[in-house]
C-alpha positions as CSV (number, residue, x, y, z in Angstrom):
1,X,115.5,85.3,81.5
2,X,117.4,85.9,78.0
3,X,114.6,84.5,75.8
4,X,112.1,87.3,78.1
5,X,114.4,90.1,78.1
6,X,115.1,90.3,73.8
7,X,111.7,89.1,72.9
8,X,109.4,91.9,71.5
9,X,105.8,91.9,70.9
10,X,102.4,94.0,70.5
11,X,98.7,94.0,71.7
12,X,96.3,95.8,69.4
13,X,92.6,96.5,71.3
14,X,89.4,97.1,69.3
15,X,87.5,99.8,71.6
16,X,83.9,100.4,70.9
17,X,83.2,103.3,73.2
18,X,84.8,102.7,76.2
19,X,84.1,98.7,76.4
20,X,87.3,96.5,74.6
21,X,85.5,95.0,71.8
22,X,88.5,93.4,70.0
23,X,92.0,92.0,72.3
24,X,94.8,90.5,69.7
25,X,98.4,89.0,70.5
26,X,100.9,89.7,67.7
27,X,97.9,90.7,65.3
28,X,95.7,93.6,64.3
29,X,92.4,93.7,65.7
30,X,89.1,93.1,64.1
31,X,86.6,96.4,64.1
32,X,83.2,95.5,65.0
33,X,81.8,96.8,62.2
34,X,80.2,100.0,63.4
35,X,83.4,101.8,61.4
36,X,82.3,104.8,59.2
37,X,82.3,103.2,55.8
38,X,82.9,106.3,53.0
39,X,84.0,108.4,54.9
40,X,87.1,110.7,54.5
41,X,89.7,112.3,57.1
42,X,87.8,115.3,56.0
43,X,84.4,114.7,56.9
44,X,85.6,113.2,60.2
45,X,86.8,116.1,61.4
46,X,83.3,117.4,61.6
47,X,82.3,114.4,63.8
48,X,83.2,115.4,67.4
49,X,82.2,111.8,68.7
50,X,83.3,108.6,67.0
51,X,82.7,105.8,68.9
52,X,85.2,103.5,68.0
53,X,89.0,103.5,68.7
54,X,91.8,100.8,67.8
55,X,94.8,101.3,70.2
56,X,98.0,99.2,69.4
57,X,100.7,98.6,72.5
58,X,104.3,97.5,71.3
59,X,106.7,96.4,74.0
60,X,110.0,96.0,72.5
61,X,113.3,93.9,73.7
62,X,116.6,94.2,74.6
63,X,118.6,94.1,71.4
64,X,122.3,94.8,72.8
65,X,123.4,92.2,74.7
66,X,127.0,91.5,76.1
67,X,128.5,88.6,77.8
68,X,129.2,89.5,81.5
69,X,131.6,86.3,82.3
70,X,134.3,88.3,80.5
71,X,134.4,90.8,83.3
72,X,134.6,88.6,85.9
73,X,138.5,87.9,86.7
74,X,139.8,84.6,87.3
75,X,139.6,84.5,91.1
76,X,136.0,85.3,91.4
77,X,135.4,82.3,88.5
78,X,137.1,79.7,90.9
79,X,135.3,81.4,94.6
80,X,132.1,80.9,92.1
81,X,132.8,77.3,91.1
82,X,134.7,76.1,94.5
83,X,130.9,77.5,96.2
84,X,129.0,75.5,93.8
85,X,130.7,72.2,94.5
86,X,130.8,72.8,98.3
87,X,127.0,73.9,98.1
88,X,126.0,70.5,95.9
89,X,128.0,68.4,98.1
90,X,127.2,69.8,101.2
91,X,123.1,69.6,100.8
92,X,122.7,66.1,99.2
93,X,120.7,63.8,100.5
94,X,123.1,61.0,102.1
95,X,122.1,57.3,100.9
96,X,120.2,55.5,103.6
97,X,121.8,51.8,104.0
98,X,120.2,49.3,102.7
99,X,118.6,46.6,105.2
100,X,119.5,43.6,103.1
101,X,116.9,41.1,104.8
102,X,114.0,44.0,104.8
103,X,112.2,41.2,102.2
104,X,112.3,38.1,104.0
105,X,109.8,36.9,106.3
106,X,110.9,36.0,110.1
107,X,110.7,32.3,110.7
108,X,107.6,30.6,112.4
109,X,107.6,29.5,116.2
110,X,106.9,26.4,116.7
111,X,107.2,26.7,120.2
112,X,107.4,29.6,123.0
113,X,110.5,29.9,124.0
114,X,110.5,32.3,126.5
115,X,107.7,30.3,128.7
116,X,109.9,27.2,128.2
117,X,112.9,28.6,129.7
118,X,110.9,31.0,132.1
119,X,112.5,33.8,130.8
120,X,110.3,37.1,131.3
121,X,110.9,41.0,131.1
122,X,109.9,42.7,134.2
């Protein structure tokens, strides 16, 4: 949020007409060559319609910046940090118990045992 807030930057568009020729980050725009070569300030004056226009944006950051935990008072610090802990502790995930014969393999029958013994669930 720091690094977005102080960083400054600037677009420059190449328009030729009213279609954007020419779209640069940090740089100037290239012309697309249709620029009046020779030409003074003077003698543009008489031309009423040149086509092309350069139009540079600059959006510029946040250079003051002050720290804010200084305000904060020394109560508010530990109702901050005593709410973290609770929060972290209170919302983890709890360990599931491990099932310490999950990899072993059940043994084989050799025999039925329940029809031996007549033993059946009704």
């Amino acid at each position: 949020m720091v690094l977005f807030s102080t960083m400054s930057f600037s677009m420059d568009m190449h328009f030729c007409g009213d279609s954007l020729v020419d779209f640069k980050l940090f740089q100037q725009a290239d012309d697309c060559g249709m620029a009046m070569d020779g030409t003074t300030s003077d003698d543009l004056m008489g031309v009423e319609n040149h086509c092309c226009s350069d139009v540079e944006v600059v959006v510029s950051g946040q250079d003051d910046l002050h720290s804010v935990a200084s305000d904060i008072s020394f109560e508010q610090q530990n109702l901050i940090i005593s709410f973290l802990l609770v929060y972290t502790h209170f919302f983890n995930e709890v360990d599931k118990q491990s099932i310490p014969f999950k990899e072993y393999s059940p043994p084989l029958l050799i025999r039925d045992v329940q029809l031996m013994d007549q033993t059946f669930l009704i």
